[in-house]
C-alpha positions, 0 to 999 in steps of 0.5 A: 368893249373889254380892251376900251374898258381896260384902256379907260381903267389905264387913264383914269388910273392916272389921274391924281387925286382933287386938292380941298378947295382952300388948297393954294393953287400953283405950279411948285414949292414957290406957293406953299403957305407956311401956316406956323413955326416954331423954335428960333434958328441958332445963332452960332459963333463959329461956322457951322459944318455941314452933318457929312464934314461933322460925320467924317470928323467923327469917324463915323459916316463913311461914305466912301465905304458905302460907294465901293458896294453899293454905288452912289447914295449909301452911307455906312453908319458906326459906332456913336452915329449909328447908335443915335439912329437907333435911339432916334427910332426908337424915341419916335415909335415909344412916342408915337405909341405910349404917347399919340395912341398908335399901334406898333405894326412890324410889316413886310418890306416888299409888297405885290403889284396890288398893293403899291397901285393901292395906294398909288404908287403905281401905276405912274411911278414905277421908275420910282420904286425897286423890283425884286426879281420874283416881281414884288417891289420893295416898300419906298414908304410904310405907308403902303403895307400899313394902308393896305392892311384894311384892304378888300374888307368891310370894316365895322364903324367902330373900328375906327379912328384906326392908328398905326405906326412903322419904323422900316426902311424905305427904297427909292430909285430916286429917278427924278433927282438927278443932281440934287442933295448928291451930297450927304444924307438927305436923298439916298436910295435906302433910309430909315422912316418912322411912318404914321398911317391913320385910316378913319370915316370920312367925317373925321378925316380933316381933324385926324390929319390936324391931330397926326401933324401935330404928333410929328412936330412934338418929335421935332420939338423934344429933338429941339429942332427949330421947324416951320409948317408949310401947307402945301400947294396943289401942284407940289402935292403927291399924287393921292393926297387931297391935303398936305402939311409938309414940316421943314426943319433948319439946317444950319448948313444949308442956312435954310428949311428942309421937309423933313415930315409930309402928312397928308389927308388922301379921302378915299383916294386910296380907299376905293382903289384898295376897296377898303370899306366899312359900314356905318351902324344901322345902315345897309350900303358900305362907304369908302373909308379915308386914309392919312400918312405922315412921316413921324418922321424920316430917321436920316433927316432927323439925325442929320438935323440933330448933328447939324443943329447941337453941334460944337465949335469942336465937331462934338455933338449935345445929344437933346435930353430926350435923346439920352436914356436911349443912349445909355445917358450920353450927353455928348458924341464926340470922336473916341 
C-alpha cells in the first residue's frame, strides 16, 4: 500500500494546475488574448540596432569575453551598461516598496529539494534548473524562496494581503530552448529579476493579481516602453498557475513583442503543496492561502528594451527621465 501510495504522490505530482474558466482554451502562444496596450512603437528615421550590435559599439557588452569563461549564454556588463543594470534594479525595487506597498526581502539564491517542489518546479522541470553539489538547486526565479517563506505555518487572517518583492539573480539551464534567442540578452543562463510574490486568502486573490499586473506596467510606462497585455492561453500557461497575464515589450529590432513580465494567480496550487495555511477569524478549520508571482520585471530584458527603443542614429542611448537620479543625472550613454 505505502509504494502504491508513493506512486499515486509521484503522478499527481505531476499534474498542472486548473486554468479559470474564462482561460483561452488552446495549444500555444497562437491563442493568447491580448486584453490592452499601451504607448505606440517608434517611428525611426534610421534603422534601428539591435541591443547586442548597439551594446558592442559602445564598448560595453562583451559577449565574447563571457564565452571564453562560462560558455554559451553569459554576457559581461561594464562600465555605462553595467551601471544602467543597476539603476534599472534599483528603480524597480523603490518603486515596488515606496510606491505598491511591497516589502523588501534579501533571500537566498539556492533552495532545497522541498522548496522548488513547493512551488513546483519539481518534480517535473529538473532539467530546468541547476544543482549544487551538496544537492541544493540554485533559485531560477525569487519566486520560490519569497513563496515559501509562509511555508508549513498557519498563518492569522489578518496578515494578509502579504506583498513582497526580490531583486536576485535567477538560473536557468534553459534545456528546452535550444536555437532560440542564441543570440543577445533575452535567454541566458544567468539574469538579473526584480520578482513580486503576493500570498493572500482566496477571496482576494483574483483582484490582487489585477493590482500586481498593473505595478509591473507602471515600470514599463516610466521606462516609456511601448507594451501590450496578453492573456495567456491554457496551453501556454506555466505549470501552477491558474491565470497568467504575460506583458510584452516592443522591440524594434525584432519589429515585434517580446514578454518581458508573467504575473500569475496560482490559488492554492502551490499553497497545499507547501501547507501554507492561515485561519480565518472565529473559525476552527485552516484554509489554504493563494499565491501570485510576477516579474517586476526581468532586468536584462528591461535594459535591453530601453537600449533598443531610446536609441540614437549615432549608437548613443536617451536614458528615460526616471532613470536618471540613479545614474547620477545622466541624460545619454554614449561611447567614452
Amino acid at each position: 500500500a505505502a509504494k502504491f501510495d508513493e506512486a499515486l504522490n509521484q503522478y499527481l505530482a505531476g499534474l498542472p494546475n486548473l486554468p479559470e474558466d474564462d482561460v483561452p482554451v488552446g495549444e500555444d502562444e497562437a491563442a493568447n488574448e491580448e486584453v490592452r496596450g499601451w504607448g505606440e512603437p517608434r517611428d525611426f528615421d534610421f534603422e534601428p540596432k539591435d541591443h547586442s550590435d548597439l551594446g558592442e559599439a559602445l564598448g560595453m557588452l562583451d559577449f565574447d569575453a563571457a564565452a571564453k569563461m562560462s560558455g554559451a549564454r553569459f554576457s559581461v556588463l561594464t562600465g555605462g551598461l553595467a551601471r544602467l543594470e543597476r539603476a534599472l534594479a534599483a528603480f524597480m525595487l523603490d518603486l515596488h516598496t515606496s510606491e505598491h506597498g511591497y516589502l523588501e526581502v534579501s533571500p537566498p539564491y539556492m533552495v532545497r529539494d522541498e522548496a522548488m517542489f513547493g512551488t513546483g518546479q519539481l518534480p517535473k522541470f529538473a532539467e530546468d534548473l541547476f544543482r549544487t553539489t551538496d544537492e541544493r538547486w540554485l533559485i531560477p526565479t525569487a519566486e520560490v524562496p519569497l513563496t515559501n517563506l509562509v511555508r508549513d505555518a498557519i498563518h492569522d487572517e489578518g496578515a494578509f494581503p502579504m506583498r513582497m518583492t526580490a531583486h536576485t539573480p535567477c538560473f536557468r539551464a534553459e534545456a528546452g530552448s535550444a536555437g532560440r534567442d542564441t543570440r543577445g540578452l533575452i535567454r541566458q543562463h544567468q539574469f538579473h529579476k526584480v520578482e513580486m510574490v503576493t500570498v493572500t486568502t482566496p477571496e482576494q486573490s483574483a483582484d490582487e493579481l489585477e493590482r500586481m499586473t498593473g505595478c509591473a506596467e507602471e515600470v514599463l510606462r516610466r521606462l516609456e516602453l511601448p507594451y501590450r497585455v496578453m492573456l495567456l492561453s491554457s496551453g501556454d500557461m506555466g505549470f501552477g498557475a491558474k491565470r497568467t497575464y504575460d506583458l510584452e515589450v516592443w522591440l524594434p529590432s525584432q519589429k515585434g513583442y517580446r514578454e518581458i513580465s508573467s504575473c500569475s494567480n496560482c490559488g492554492d496550487f502551490q499553497a497545499r503543496r507547501m501547507n501554507a495555511r492561515f485561519r480565518r477569524e472565529g473559525e476552527k478549520k485552516p484554509d489554504f492561502l493563494h499565491t501570485l508571482n510576477g516579474s517586476g520585471v526581468a532586468v536584462g530584458r528591461a535594459m535591453l528594451a530601453v537600449m533598443e527603443n531610446h536609441q540614437n542614429a549615432d549608437g548613443s542611448i536617451n536614458i528615460p527621465a526616471a532613470l536618471q537620479p540613479y545614474l547620477g543625472g545622466m541624460t545619454k550613454l554614449e561611447r567614452s
